[in-house]
C-alpha positions, 0 to 999 in steps of 0.5 A, a space after each residue: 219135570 214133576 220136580 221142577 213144577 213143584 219147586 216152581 209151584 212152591 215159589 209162587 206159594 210162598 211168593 205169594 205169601 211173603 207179598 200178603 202178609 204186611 209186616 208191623 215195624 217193631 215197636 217197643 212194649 210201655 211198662 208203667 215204672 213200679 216201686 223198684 228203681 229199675 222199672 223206670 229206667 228198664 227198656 223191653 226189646 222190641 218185638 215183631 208179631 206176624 200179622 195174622 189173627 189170633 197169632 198176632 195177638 197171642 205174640 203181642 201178649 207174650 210180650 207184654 209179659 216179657 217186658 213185665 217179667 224183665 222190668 216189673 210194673 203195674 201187670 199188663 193189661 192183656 188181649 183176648 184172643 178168641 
């Protein structure tokens, strides 16, 4: 019986969480185009942050690194996350 109340107790919990925690559609990161040729026409992968502070903000700024790394660019201005 103890089995089954603590798989029926960690449903609810994580039913719980998956129904709070909204999650943001993916949205592409911009990158003003650099000198080189390809940063203008280079198109960075969309990313999903879990909606939870600071780890969306530390999500969205590895992104935007990401995307500078991969296409170049004026370097991103990043958020603090404190």
């Amino acid at each position: 019986m103890k089995t089954f109340t603590s798989a029926f107790s960690l449903t609810c919990l994580l039913a719980s969480l998956v129904a709070a925690t909204p999650i943001a559609a993916p949205s592409t990161v911009a990158v003003t185009a650099a000198s080189n040729g390809t940063a203008a026409t280079c198109q960075c992968e969309a990313v999903i942050c879990v909606q939870s502070w600071p780890e969306s903000c530390h999500c969205s700024n590895d992104a935007k690194i990401d995307c500078y790394n991969k296409c170049g660019g004026e370097y991103p201005t990043l958020a603090t996350c404190e």
